[in-house]
C-alpha positions in Angstrom: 293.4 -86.2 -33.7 292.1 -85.0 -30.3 293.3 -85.1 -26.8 290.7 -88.0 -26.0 291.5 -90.0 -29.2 288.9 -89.3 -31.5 289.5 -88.2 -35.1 287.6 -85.8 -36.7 286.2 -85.7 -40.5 285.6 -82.0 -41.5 284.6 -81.0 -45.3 284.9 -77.8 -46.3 283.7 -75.9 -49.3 284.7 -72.7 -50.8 286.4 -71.9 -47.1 282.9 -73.0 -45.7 282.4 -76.0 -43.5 279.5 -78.3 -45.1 280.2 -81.4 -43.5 281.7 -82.3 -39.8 282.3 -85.5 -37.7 284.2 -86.2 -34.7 284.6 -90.0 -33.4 286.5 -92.5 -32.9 288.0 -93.9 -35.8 286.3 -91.3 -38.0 288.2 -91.6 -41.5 287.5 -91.4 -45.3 286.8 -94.3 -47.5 286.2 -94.6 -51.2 286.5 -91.1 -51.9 285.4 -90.3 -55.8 283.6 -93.8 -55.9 280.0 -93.3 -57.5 277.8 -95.2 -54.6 274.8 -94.6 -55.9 274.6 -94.4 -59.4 274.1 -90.7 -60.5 277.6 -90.6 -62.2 278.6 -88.0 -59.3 281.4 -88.7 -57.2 280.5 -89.9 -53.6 282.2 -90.5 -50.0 281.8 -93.1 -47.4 282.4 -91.7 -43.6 283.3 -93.9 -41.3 283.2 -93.8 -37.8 282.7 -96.3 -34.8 281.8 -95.3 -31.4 284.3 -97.7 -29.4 283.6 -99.7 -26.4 283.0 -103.6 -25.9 280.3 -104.0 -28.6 279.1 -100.7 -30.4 278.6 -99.4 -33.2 279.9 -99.0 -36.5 278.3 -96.4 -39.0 279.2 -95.2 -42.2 278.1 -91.7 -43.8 277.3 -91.7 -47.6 277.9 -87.9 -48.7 277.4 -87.0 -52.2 280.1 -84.7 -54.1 278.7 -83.6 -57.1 278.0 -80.0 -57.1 276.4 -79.3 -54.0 277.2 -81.5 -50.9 274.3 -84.3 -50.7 274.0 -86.3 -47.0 272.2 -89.4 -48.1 272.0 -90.9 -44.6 273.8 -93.0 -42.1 273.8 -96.6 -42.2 274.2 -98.1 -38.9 276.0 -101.1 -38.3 275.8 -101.6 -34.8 278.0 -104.7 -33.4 279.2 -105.5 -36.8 280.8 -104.7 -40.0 279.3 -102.4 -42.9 280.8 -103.9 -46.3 280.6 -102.0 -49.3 280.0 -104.6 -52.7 279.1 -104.7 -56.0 277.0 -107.7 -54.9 274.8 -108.1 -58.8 277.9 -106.6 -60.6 275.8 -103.5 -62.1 278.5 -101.2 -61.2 277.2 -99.3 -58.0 277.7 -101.4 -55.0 275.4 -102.3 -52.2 275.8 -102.2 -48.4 276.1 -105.8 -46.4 275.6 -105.1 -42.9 273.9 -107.9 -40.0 270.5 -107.3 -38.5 271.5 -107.5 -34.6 267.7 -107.2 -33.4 268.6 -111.1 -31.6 270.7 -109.6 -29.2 270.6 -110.8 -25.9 267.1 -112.5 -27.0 265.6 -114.6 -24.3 269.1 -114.3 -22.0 270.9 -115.8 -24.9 274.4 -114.8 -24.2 275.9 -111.9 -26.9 278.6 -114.1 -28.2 275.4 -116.8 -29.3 274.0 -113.7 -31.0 272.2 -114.9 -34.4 272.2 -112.0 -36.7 271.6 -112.7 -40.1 272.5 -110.8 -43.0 271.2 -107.5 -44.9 271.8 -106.0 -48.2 270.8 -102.2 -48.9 270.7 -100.9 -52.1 270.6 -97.4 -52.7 267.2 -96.4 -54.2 264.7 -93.5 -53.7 267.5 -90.9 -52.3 268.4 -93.5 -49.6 269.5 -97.3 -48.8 266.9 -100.4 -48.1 266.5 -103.5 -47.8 267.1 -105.3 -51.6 265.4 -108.6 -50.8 265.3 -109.7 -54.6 269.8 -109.8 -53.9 269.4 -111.4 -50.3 267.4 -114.5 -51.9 269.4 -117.8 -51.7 268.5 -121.4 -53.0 265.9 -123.6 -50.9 268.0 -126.2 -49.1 266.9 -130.0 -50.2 265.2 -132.2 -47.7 268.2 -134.1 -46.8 269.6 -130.7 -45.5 267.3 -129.9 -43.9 266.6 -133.4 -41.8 270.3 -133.2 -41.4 269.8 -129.9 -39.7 267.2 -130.7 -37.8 269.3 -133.3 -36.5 272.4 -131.6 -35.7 271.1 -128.4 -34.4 268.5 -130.0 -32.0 271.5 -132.6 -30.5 271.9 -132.3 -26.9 268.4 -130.0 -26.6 266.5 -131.8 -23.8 264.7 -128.6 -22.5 264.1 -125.3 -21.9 265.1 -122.4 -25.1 265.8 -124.1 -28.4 270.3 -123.3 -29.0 270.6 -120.5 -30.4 271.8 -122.2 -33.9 268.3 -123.7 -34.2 266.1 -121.3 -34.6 269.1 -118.9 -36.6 269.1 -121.8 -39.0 265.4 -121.1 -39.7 266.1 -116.9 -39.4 268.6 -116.9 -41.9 266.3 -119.3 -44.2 263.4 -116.5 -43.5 266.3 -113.7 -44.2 267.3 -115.4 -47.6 263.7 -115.1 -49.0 262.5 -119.4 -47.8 260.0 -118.1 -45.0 257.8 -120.7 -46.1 260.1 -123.1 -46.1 261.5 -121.8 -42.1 258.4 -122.1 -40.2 257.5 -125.8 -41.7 261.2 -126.9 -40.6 261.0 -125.4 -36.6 257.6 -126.6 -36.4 258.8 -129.9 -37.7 262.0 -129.9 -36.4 261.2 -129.2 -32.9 261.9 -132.6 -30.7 258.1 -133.3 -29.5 259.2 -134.4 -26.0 260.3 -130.7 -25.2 257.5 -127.9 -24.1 256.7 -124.3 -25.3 256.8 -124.6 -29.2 254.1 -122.4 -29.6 254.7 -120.0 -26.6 258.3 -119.4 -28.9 257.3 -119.1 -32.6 254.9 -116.6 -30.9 257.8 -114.4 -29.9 259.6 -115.1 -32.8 256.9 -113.8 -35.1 257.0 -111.1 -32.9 260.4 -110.5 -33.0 260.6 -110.4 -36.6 257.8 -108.4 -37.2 259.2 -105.1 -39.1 262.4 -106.7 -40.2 264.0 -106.5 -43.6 261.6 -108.4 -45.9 259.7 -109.4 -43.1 257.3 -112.6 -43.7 254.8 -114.0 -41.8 253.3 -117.3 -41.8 251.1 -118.0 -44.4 248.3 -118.2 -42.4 248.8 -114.8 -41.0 249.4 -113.4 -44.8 246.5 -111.1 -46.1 245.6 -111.5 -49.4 243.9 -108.4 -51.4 
């Protein structure tokens, strides 16, 4: 520990430093775990900057017989979970995509931010859209939904619920199914519909398993 309350991480080899951290809450977490599947020995590092909101990381060094830095996944406000989530034996990384925060002066605490799975893959962790999939909700959900989530809406931004509903739909692989419900969803006595799916394309261009409209789609 250090005079201003940070720990430090330092990994040494053969009496030579090959690996070094100081943060708060630095620390070492499933040491000799195999995290990606090469049947060497890996490390998480952890470590979280402190203040009101940010940010959690964690460090995935490999141990085998040279030390192996396969990147840093960043957290930001949230957790990073590490979890066997298809039960092959090498566990993936849940984490939430913060990219709504603040959106369109939503307060932080009405954040929407869905979740992510990495898999480790290619030397380094991404998006495993295949394990983020989740059963279409029926109609009657989804009327029900509409219902609930646009209750008390009589103008202005849509609540921050409603259009999360229809990210985390987008996020769990229904992105189809998302931009028929806000279009339908969306009370017609209330302005600006288009004006907002407009930024929330734009929003969500470049996010995990990112999915436009289909009439945006190109098709080779």
């Amino acid at each position: 520990d250090t005079a201003a309350g940070d720990q430090i991480v330092d990994i040494a080899r053969a009496g030579h430093r090959v690996f070094a951290v100081r943060a708060f809450g630095a620390r070492l977490e499933l040491v000799g775990r195999d995290l990606t599947g090469d049947r060497s020995p890996d490390v998480v590092v952890r470590q979280y900057s402190g203040g009101m909101h940010c940010c959690s990381q964690a460090t995935v060094l490999g141990l085998g017989p040279t030390l192996v830095n396969y990147g840093t996944i960043d957290g930001a406000d949230g957790d990073i979970e590490f979890d066997d989530v298809n039960g092959d034996g090498v566990a993936e990384v849940k984490v939430n995509d913060f990219r709504f925060a603040y959106w369109r002066d939503h307060a932080f605490v009405e954040t929407q931010a869905p979740d992510v799975i990495l898999r480790f893959r290619n030397g380094g962790y991404q998006p495993a859209c295949d394990l983020m999939r989740e059963d279409a909700p029926d109609s009657a959900t989804l009327h029900r939904k509409a219902r609930e989530l646009t209750d008390g809406w009589n103008a202005g931004n849509p609540p921050a619920e409603f259009w999360g509903y229809a990210v985390d739909l987008i996020y769990g692989g229904q992105a189809d199914l998302a931009w028929r419900w806000l279009d339908r969803a969306w009370p017609r006595a209330i302005g600006g519909k288009d004006e907002f799916l407009q930024d929330l394309r734009d929003k969500l261009r470049g996010s995990p398993c990112w999915s436009p409209e289909p009439g945006e789609r190109v098709i080779s």
